[in-house]
TORPA-4810 file (N, C-alpha, C, O; in nm, 3 decimals):
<nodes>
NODE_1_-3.316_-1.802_-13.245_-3.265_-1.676_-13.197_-3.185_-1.608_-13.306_-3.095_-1.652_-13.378_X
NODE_2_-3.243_-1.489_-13.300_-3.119_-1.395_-13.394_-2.988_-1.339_-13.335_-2.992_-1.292_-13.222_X
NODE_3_-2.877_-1.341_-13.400_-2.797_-1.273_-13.368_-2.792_-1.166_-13.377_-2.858_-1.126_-13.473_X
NODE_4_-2.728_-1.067_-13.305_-2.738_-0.938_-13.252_-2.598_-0.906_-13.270_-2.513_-0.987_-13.232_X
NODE_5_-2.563_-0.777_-13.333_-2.452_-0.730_-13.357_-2.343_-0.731_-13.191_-2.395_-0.804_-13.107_X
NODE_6_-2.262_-0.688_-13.163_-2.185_-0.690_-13.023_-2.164_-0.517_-13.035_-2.063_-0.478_-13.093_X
NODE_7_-2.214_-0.464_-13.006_-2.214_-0.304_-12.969_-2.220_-0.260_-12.829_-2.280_-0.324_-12.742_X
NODE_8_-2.132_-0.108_-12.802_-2.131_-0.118_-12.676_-2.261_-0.091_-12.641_-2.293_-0.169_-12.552_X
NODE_9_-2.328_-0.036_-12.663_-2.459_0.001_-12.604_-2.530_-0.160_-12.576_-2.605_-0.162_-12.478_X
NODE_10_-2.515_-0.299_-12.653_-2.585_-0.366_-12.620_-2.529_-0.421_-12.499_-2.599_-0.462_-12.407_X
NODE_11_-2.392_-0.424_-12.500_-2.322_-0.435_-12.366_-2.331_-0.374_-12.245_-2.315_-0.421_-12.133_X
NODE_12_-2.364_-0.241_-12.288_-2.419_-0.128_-12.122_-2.563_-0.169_-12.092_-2.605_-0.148_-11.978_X
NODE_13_-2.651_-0.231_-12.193_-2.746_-0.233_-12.174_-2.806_-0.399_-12.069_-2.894_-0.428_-11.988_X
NODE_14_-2.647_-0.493_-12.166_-2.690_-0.567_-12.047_-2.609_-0.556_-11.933_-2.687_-0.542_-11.838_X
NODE_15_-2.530_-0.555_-11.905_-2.415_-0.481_-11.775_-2.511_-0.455_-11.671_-2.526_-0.505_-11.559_X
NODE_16_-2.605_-0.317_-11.766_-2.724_-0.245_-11.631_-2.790_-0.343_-11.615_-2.768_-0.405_-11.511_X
NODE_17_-2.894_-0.397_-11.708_-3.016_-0.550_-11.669_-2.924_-0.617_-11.565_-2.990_-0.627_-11.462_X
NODE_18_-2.805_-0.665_-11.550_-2.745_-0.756_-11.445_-2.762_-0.666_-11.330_-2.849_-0.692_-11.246_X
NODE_19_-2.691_-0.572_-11.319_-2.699_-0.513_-11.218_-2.803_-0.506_-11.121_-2.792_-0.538_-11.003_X
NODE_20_-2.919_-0.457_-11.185_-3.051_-0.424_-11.147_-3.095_-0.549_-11.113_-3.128_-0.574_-10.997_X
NODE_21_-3.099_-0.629_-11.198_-3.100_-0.765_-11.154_-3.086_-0.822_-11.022_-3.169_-0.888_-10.960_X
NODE_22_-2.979_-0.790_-10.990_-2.897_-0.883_-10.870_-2.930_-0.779_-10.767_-2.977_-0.826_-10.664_X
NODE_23_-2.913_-0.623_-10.772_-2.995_-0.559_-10.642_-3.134_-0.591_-10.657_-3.150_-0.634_-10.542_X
NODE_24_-3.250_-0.604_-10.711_-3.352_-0.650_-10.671_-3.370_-0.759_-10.579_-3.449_-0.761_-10.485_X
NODE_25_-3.284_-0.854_-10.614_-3.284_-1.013_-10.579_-3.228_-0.954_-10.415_-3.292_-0.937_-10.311_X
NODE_26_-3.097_-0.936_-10.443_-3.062_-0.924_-10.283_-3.141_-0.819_-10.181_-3.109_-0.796_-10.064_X
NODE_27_-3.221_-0.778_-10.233_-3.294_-0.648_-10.155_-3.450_-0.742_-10.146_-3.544_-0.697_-10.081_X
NODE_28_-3.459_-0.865_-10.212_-3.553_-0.918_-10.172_-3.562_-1.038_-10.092_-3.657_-1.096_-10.040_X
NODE_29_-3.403_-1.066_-10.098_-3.380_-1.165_-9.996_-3.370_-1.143_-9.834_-3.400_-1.204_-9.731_X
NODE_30_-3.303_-0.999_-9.877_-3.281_-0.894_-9.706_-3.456_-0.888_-9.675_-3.491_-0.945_-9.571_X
NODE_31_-3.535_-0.840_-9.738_-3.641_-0.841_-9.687_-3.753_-0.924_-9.627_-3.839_-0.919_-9.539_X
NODE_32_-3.702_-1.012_-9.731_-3.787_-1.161_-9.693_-3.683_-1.206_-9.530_-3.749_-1.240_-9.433_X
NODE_33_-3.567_-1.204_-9.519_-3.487_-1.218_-9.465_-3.538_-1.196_-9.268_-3.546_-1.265_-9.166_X
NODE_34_-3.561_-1.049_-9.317_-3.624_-0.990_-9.198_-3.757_-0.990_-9.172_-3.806_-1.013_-9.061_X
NODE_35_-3.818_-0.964_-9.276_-3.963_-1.035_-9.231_-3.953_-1.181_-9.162_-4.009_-1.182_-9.052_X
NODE_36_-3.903_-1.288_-9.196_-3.881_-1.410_-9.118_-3.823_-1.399_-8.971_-3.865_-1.467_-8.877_X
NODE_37_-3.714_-1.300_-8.962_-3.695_-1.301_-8.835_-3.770_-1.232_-8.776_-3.773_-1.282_-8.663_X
NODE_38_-3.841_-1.137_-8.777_-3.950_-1.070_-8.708_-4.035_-1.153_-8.706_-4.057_-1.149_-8.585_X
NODE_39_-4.107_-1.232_-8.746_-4.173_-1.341_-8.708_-4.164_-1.429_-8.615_-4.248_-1.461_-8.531_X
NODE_40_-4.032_-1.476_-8.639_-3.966_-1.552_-8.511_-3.945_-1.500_-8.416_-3.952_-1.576_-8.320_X
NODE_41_-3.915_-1.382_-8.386_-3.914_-1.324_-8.253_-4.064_-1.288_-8.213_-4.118_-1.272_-8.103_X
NODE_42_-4.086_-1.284_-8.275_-4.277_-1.246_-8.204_-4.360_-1.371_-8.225_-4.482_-1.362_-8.214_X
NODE_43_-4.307_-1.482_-8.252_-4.429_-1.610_-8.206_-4.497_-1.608_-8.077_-4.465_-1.515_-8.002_X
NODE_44_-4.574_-1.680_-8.041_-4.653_-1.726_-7.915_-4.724_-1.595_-7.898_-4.767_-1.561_-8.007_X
NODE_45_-4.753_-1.506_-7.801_-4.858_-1.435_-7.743_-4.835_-1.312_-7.758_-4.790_-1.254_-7.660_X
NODE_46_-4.856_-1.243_-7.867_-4.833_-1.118_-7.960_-4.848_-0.996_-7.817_-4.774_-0.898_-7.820_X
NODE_47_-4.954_-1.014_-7.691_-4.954_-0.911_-7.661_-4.897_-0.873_-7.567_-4.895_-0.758_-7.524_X
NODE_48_-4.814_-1.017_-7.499_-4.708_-1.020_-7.429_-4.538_-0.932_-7.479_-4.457_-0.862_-7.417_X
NODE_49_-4.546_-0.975_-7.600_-4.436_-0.872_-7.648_-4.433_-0.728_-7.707_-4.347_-0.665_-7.769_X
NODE_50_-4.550_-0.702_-7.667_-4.552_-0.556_-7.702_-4.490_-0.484_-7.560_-4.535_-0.526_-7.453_X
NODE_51_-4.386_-0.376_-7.559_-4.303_-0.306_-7.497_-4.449_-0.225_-7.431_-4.537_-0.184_-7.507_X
NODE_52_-4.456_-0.212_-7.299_-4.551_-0.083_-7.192_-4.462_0.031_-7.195_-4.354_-0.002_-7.145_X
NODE_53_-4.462_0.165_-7.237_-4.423_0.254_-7.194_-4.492_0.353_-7.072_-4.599_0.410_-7.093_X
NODE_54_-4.435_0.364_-6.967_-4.497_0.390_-6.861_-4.540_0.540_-6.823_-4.613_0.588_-6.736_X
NODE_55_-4.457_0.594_-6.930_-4.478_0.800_-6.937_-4.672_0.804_-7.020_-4.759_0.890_-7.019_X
NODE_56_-4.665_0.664_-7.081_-4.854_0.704_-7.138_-4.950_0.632_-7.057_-5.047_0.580_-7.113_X
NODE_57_-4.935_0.623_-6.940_-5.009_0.584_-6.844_-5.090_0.708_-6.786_-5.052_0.821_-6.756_X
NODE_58_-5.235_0.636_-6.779_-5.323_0.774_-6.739_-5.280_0.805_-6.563_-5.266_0.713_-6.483_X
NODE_59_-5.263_0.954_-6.528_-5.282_0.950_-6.413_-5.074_1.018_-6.395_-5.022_1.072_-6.298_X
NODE_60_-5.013_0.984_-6.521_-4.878_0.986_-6.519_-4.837_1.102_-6.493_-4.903_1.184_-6.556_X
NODE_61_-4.726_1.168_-6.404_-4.699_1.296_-6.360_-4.619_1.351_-6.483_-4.623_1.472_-6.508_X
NODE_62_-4.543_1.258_-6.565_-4.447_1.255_-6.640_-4.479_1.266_-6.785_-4.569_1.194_-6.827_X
NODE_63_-4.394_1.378_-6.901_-4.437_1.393_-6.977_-4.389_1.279_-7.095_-4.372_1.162_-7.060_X
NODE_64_-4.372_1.314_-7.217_-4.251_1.171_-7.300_-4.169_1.188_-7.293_-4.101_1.089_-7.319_X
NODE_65_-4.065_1.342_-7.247_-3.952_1.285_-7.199_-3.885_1.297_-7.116_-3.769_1.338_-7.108_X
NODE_66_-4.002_1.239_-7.000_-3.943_1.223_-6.897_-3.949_1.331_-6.766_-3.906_1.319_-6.652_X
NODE_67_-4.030_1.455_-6.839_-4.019_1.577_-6.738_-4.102_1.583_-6.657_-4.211_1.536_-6.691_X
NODE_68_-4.089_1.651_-6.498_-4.257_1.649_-6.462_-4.317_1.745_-6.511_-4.285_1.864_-6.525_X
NODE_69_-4.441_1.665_-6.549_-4.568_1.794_-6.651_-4.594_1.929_-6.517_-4.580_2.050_-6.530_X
NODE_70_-4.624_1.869_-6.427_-4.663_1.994_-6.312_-4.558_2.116_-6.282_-4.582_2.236_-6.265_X
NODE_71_-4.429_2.043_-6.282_-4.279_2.154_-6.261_-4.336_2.223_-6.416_-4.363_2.342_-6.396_X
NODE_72_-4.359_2.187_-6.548_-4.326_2.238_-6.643_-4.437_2.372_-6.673_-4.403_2.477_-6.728_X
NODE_73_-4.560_2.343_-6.629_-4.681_2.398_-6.665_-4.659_2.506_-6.564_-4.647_2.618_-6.613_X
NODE_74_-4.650_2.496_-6.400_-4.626_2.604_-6.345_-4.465_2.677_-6.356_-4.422_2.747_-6.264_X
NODE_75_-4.400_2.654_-6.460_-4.279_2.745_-6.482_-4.322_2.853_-6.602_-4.292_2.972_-6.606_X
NODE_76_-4.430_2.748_-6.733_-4.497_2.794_-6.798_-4.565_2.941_-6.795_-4.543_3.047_-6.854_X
NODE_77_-4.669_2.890_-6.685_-4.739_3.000_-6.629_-4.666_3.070_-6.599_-4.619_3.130_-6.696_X
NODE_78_-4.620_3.103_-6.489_-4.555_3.207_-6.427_-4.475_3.317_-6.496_-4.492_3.438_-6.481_X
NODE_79_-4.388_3.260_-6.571_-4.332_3.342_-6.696_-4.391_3.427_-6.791_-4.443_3.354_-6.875_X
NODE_80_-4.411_3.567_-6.823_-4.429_3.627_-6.901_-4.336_3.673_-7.020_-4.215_3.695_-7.022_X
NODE_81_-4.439_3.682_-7.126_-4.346_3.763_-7.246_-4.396_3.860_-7.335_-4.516_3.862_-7.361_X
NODE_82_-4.335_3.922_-7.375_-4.377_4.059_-7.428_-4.439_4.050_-7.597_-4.390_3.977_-7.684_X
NODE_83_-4.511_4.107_-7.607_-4.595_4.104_-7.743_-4.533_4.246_-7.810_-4.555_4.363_-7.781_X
NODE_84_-4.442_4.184_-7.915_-4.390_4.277_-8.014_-4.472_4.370_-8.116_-4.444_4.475_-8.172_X
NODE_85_-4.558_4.307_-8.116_-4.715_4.372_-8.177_-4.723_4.486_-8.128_-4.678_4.588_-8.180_X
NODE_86_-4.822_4.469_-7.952_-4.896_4.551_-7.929_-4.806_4.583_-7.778_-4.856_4.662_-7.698_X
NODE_87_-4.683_4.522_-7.748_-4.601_4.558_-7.619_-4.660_4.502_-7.496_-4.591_4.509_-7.394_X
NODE_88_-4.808_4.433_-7.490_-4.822_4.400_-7.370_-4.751_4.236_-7.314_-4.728_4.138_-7.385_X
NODE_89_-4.727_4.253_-7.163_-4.678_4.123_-7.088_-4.857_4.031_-7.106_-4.974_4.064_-7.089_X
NODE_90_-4.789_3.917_-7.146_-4.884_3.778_-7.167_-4.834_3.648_-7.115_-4.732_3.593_-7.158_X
NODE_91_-4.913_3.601_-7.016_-4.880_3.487_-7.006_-4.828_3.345_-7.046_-4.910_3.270_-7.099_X
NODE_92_-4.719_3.307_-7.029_-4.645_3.213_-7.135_-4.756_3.085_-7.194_-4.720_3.056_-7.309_X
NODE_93_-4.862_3.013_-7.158_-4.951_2.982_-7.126_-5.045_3.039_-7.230_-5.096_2.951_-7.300_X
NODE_94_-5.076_3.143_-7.254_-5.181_3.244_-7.368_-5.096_3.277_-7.457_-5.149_3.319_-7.560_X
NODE_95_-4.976_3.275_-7.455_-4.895_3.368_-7.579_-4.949_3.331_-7.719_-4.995_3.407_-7.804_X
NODE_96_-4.931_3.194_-7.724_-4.981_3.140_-7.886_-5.106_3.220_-7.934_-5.097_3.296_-8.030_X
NODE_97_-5.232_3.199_-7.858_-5.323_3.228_-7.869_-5.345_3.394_-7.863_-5.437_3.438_-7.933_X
NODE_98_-5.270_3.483_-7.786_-5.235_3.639_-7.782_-5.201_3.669_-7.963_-5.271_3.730_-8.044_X
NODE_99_-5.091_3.612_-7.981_-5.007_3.645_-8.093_-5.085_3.651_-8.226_-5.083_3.743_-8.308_X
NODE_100_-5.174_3.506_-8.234_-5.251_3.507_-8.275_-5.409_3.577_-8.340_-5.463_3.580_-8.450_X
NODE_101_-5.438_3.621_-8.222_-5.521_3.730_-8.242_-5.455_3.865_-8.246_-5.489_3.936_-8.341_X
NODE_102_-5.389_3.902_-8.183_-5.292_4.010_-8.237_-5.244_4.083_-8.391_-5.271_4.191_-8.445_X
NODE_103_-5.175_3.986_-8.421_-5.190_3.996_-8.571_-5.290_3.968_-8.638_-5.286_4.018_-8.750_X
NODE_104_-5.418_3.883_-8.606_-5.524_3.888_-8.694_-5.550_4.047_-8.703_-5.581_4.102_-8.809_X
NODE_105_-5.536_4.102_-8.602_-5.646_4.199_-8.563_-5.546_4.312_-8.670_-5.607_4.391_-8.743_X
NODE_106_-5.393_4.310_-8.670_-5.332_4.433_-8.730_-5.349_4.416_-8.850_-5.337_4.523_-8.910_X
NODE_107_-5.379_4.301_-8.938_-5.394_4.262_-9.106_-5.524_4.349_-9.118_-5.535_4.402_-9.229_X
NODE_108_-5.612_4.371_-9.040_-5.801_4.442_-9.062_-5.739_4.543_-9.099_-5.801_4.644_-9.134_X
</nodes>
């Protein structure tokens, strides 16, 4: 081995290598860490521990969170709003699709 002068730069340079060093290591121990326990909690019958959420059930009145879809769609409907465009009342329900063609049509 050669000797190497003692300069600060060779000193910042190893300072940082340690550093970097030792967060790699511990960021690979946390990981390995948790990968192991996630393992352990999910041994035996993988499809037993999967969580049912019951709002994605076909047939479900309920939306994801939690609302009824039927209260929401007929409040939807019923409600009108005005098209700043062209001033006409549109159904809350069509608006996207109004607005949409609306302005296509004023860019021609």
């Amino acid at each position: 081995m050669t000797e190497q002068a003692i300069t600060f730069q060779v000193v910042a340079e190893s300072v940082l290598k340690d550093i970097v060093d030792n967060i790699v290591r511990q960021q690979t121990l946390a990981t390995f860490a948790n990968h192991v326990s996630i393992q352990q909690q999910t041994k035996g019958n993988h499809e037993s521990n999967v969580p049912v959420i019951s709002n994605f059930e076909i047939g479900s009145t309920k939306d994801i969170f939690g609302q009824d879809k039927t209260k929401l769609k007929t409040s939807e409907a019923s409600r009108y709003f005005s098209c700043e465009n062209c001033g006409r009342k549109i159904a809350g329900g069509r608006f996207a699709q109004h607005v949409n063609k609306c302005l296509e049509r004023r860019r021609r």
